[in-house]
C-alpha positions as CSV (number, residue, x, y, z in Angstrom):
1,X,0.0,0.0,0.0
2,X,1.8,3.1,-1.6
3,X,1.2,6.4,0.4
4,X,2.2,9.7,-1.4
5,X,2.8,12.5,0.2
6,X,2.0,16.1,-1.3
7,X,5.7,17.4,-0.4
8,X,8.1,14.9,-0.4
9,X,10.0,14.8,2.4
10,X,13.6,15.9,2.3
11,X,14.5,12.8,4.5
12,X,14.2,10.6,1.9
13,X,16.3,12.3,-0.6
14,X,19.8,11.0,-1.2
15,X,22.6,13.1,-2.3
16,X,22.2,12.2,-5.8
17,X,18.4,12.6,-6.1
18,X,18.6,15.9,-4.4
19,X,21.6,16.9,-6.5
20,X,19.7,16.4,-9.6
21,X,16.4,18.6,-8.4
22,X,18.6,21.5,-7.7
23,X,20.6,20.8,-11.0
24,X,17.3,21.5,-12.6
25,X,17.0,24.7,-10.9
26,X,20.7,25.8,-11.7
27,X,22.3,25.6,-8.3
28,X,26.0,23.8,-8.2
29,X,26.3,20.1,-7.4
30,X,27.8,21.3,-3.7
31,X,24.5,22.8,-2.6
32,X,23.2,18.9,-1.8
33,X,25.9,18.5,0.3
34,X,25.1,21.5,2.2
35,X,21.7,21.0,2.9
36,X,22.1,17.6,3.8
37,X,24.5,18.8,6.5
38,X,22.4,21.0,7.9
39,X,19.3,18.4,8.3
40,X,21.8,15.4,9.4
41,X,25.1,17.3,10.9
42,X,23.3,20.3,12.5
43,X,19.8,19.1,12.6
44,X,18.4,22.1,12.2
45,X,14.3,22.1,12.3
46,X,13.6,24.8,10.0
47,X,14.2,26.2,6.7
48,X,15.3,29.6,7.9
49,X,18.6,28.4,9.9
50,X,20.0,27.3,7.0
51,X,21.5,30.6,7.0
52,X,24.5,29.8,3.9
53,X,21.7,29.4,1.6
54,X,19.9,32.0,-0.3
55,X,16.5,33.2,0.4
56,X,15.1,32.1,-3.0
57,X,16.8,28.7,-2.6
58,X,15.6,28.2,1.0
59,X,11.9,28.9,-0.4
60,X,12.3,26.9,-3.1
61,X,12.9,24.4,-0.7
62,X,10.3,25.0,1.8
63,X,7.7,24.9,-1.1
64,X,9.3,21.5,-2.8
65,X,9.9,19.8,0.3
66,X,8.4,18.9,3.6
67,X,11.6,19.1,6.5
68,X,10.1,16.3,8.8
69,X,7.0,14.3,8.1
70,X,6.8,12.4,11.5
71,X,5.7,15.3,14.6
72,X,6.2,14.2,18.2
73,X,2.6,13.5,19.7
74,X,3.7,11.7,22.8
75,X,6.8,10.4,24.2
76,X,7.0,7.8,27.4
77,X,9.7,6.7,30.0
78,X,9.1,3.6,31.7
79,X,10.6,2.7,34.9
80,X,13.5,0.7,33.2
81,X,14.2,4.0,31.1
82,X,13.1,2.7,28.1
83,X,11.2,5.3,25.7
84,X,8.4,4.9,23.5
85,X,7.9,7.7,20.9
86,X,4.1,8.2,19.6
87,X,4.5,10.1,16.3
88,X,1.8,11.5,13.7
89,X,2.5,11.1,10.1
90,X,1.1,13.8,7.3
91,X,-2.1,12.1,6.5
92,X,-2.6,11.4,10.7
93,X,-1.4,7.6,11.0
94,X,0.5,7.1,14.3
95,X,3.5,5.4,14.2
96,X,6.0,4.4,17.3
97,X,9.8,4.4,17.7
98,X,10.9,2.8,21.2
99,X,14.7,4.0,22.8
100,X,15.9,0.5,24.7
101,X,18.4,1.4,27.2
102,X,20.5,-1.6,28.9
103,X,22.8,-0.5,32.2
104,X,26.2,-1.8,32.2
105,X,27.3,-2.9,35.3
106,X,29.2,0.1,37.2
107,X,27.7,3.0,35.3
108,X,24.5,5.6,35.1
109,X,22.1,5.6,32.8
110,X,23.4,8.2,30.8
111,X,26.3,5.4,29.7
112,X,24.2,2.3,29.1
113,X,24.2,1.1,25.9
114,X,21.0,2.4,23.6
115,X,19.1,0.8,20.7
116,X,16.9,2.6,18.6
117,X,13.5,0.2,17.2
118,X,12.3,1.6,14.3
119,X,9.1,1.2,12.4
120,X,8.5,0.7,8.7
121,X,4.9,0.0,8.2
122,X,1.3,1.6,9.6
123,X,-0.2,-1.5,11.2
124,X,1.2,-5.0,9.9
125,X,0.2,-7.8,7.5
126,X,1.1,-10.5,8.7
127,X,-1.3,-11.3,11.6
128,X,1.3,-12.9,14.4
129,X,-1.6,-13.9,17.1
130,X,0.1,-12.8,19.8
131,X,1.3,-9.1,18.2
132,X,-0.4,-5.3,19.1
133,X,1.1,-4.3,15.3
134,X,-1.5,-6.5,13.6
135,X,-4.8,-6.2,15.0
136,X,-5.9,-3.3,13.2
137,X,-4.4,-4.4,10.1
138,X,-1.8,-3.2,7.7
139,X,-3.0,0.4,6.6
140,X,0.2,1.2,4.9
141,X,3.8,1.2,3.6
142,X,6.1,4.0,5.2
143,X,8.3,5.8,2.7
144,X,11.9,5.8,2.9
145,X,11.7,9.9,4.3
146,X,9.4,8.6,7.5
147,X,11.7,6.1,8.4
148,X,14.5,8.2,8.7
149,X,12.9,10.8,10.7
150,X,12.3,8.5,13.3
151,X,15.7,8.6,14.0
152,X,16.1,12.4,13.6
153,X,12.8,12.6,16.2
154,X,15.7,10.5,18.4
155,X,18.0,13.1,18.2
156,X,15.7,16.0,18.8
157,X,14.6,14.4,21.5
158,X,18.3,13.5,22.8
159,X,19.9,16.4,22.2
160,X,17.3,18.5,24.2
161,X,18.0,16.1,27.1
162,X,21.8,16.1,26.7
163,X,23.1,18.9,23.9
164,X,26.2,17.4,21.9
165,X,28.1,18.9,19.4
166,X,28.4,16.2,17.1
167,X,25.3,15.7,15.5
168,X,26.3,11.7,14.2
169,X,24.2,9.0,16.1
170,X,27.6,7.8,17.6
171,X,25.5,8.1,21.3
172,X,23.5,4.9,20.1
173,X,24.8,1.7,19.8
174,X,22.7,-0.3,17.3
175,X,19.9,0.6,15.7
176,X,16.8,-2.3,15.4
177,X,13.9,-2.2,12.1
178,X,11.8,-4.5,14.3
179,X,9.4,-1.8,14.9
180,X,5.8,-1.7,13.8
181,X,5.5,-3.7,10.4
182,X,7.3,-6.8,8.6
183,X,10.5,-4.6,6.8
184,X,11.3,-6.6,4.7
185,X,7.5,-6.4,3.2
186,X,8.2,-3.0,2.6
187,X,11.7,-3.5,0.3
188,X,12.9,-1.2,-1.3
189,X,11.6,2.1,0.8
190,X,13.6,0.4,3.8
191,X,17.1,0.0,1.4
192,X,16.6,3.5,0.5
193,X,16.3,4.9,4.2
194,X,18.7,2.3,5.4
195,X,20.9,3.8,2.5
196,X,20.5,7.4,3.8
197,X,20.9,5.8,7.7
198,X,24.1,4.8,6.6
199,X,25.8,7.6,4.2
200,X,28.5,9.7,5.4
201,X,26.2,12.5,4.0
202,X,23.4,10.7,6.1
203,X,23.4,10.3,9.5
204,X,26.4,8.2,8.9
205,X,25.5,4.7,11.2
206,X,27.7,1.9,10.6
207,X,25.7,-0.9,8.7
208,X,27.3,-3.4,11.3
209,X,25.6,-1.6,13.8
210,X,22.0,-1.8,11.8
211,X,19.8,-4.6,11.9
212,X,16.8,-6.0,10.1
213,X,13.8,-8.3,11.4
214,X,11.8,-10.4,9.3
215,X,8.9,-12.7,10.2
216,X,10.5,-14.8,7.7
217,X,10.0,-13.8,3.6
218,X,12.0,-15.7,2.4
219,X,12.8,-14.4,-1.2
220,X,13.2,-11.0,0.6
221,X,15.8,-12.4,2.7
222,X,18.1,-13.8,-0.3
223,X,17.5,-10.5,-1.9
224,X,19.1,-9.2,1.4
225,X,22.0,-11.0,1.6
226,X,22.7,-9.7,-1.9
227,X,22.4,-6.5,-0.5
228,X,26.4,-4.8,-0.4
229,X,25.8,-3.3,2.8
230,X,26.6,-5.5,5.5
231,X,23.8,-5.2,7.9
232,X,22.8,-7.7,10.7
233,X,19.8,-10.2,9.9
234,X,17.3,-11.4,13.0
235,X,14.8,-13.3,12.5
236,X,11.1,-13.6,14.4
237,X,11.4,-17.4,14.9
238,X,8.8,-18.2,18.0
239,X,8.0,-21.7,16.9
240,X,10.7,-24.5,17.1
241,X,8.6,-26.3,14.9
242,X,6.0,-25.7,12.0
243,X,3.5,-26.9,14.3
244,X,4.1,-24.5,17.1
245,X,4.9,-21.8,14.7
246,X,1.6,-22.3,12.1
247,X,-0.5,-21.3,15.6
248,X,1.2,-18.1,16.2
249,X,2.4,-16.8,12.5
250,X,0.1,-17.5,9.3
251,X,3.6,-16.9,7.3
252,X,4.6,-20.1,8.6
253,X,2.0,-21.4,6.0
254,X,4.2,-19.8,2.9
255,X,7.7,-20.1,4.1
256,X,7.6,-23.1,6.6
257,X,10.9,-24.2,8.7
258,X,12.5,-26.2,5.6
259,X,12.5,-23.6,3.5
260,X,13.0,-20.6,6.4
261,X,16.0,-22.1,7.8
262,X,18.1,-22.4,4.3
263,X,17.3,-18.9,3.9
264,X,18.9,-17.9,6.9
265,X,21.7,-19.9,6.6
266,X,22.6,-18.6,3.3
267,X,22.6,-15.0,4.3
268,X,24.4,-15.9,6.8
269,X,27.4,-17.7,4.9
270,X,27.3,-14.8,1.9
271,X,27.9,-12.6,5.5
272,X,29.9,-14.0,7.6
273,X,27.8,-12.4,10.3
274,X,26.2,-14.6,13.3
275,X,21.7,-13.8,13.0
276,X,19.4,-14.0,15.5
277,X,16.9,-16.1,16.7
278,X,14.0,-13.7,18.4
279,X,11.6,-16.3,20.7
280,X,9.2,-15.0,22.4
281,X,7.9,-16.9,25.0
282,X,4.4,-17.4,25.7
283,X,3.1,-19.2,28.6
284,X,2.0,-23.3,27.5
285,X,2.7,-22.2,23.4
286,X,6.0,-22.2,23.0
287,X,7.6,-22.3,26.4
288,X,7.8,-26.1,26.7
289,X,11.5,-28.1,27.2
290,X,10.8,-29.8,23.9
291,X,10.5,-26.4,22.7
292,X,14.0,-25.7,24.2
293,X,15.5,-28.7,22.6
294,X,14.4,-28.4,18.8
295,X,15.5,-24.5,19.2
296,X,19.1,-25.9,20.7
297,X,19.4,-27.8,17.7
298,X,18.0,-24.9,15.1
299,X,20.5,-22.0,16.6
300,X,23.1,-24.6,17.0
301,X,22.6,-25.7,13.0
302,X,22.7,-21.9,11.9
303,X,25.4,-20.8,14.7
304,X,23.0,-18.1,15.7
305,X,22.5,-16.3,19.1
306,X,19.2,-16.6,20.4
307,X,17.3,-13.7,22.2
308,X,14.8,-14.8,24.4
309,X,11.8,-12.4,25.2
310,X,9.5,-13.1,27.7
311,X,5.9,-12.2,26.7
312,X,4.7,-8.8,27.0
313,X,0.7,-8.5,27.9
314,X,-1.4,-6.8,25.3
315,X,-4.8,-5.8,26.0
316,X,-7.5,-7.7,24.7
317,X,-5.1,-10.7,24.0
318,X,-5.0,-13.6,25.8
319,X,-1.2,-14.7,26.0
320,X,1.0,-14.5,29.1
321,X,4.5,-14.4,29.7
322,X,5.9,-17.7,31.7
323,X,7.4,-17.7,35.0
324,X,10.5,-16.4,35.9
325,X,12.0,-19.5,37.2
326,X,10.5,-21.7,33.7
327,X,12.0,-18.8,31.1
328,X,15.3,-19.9,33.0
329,X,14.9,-23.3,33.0
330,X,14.1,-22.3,29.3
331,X,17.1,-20.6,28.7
332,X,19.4,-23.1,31.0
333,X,19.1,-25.6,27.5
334,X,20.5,-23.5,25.3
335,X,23.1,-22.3,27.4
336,X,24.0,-25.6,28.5
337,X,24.6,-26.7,24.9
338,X,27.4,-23.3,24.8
339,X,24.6,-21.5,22.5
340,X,24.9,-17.5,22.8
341,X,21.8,-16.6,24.7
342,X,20.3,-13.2,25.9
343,X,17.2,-13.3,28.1
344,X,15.6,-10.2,28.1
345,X,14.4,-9.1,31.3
346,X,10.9,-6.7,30.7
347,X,11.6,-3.8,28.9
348,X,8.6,-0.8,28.7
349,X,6.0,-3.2,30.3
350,X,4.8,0.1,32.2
351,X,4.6,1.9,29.0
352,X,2.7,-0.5,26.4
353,X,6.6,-0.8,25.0
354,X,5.6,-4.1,22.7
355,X,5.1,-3.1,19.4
356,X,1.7,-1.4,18.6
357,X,0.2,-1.1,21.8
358,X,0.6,2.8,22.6
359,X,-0.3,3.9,18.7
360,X,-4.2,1.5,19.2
361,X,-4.8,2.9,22.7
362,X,-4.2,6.5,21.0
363,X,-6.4,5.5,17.9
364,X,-9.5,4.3,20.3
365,X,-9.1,7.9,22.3
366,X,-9.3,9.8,19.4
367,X,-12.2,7.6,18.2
368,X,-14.0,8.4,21.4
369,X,-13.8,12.3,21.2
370,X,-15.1,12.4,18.1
């Protein structure tokens, strides 16, 4: 679902797009450069303080482009610190970015490490029972221009908190596409933004330091790996077996474990890079030790880490997260068999931090006061 915007914005403009529209209007080939630096370098939120441009060329701009087409409707710390931005698009749709914070041991907040979650859809497609992102539906694709500027709403947001001079994302460690949405169902927008993302005109993130979720599309995923930027692959397993899996993710159906797990392995072999297994674990679905055992063998087989995620409640679902003591016994398998293993303690519980949960709530309020 194509959504097009009456400006474009200027976020999803690469140096060589933008070079050619101001070519058309007689400006020199530098002039891209310059305006990129002011939106990515100095990240400047209007037209007007790009004071080393003309006055005709800075209306031109304002009247070809749009600066940022995602506005800040609410943003939300939980008790763990993580952040859950609630941003409006041009035509209304709410989107969310979420900030995840991890302390290291021996240092504040303000030194933890920090991942970014991105979105790249309006709703989802692919109907995961146990997901917020779905339940409304996929309404549409994001461009290329709204996925960047969820990261530049980071920075806005950052910098008012702690001012920096350098205006690079070097304060974030990695940055996630597991937001709202399947990414890779939404191609070749997310290769443009992730192109801009990565740029030293961009915002100039490592592609090492960048990775991309998928449900599991298959084709997408070997289209991926022939991708030349490096970036890191995880993938939404949350089944151990097509059984398990079919219950929880209809894509299962399409792209079951024998053809999935070739995928995966391909990419990565072309890499060189270790993936990621994401599990969720939901109390008597996938939580069981047999469970455990057939997803040793799977990360073992593809040399993959394995994130475990404990559920996180949705309202109006019915799923719950298991024990504490049975999501270690869980984890105890795969570590015992010397898989890398991360099990994520709750992250944004407080805040409706799993995916789609904050932008439905807002949805049903506006509803209500109309």
């Amino acid at each position: 679902m194509k959504y097009t915007p009456i400006k474009p914005p200027l976020t999803g403009e690469t140096l060589e797009t933008l070079s050619d529209r101001l070519k058309e209007r007689g400006e020199p080939a530098f002039r891209a450069r310059q305006i990129l630096e002011w939106l990515y370098k100095k990240r400047v939120r209007s037209w007007d303080a790009m004071t080393n441009l003309s006055k005709p060329l800075r209306a031109w701009l304002a009247d070809t482009f749009e600066l940022m087409p995602a506005a800040l409707v609410l943003g939300r710390q939980s008790a763990d610190v993580t952040d859950k931005l609630l941003l409006e698009l041009g035509d209304k749709s709410l989107i969310e970015t979420v900030i995840i914070r991890a302390p290291q041991d021996g240092v504040g907040v303000d030194h933890s490490r920090k991942t970014i979650c991105v979105s790249t859809q309006v709703g989802c497609a692919m109907a995961c029972v146990f997901c917020a992102s779905g339940l409304a539906g996929l309404k549409r694709d994001l461009t290329a221009g709204e996925i960047v500027a969820q990261l530049l709403q980071v920075c806005y947001r950052e910098d008012a908190l702690t001012p920096r001079a350098h205006a690079e994302l070097a304060s974030f460690d990695n940055i996630v596409v597991m937001g709202m949405g399947e990414p890779l169902a939404n191609y070749d927008a997310l290769m443009r933004a992730l192109t801009i993302v990565n740029a030293d005109w961009g915002l100039g993130f490592g592609a090492r330091r960048i990775t991309v979720s998928t449900s599991g599309l298959v084709p997408k995923i070997l289209k991926l790996a022939d991708e030349p930027l490096g970036f890191r692959l995880a993938v939404s397993l949350h089944g151990a077996t097509d059984e398990v899996r079919e219950k929880i993710m209809p894509v299962n159906k399409a792209y079951p474990l024998a053809k999935l797990l070739p995928a995966v392995m391909a990419f990565s072999e072309k890499h060189g890079r270790m993936i990621t297994l994401e599990f969720i674990l939901i109390a008597d679905v996938n939580d069981s030790f047999d469970q455990a055992e057939k997803l040793r063998d799977i990360a073992l087989d593809l040399h993959a880490h394995v994130n475990l995620i404990p559920y996180n409640t949705v309202e109006g679902l019915p799923w719950k997260r298991p024990s504490n003591n049975r999501q270690e016994r869980f984890a105890d398998v795969l570590r015992n068999a010397r898989i890398s293993v991360t099990l994520r303690r709750e992250k944004g519980h407080d805040i409706d931090a799993a995916c789609g949960q904050l932008r439905l709530r807002t949805e049903k309020e506006r509803e209500q006061q109309l």
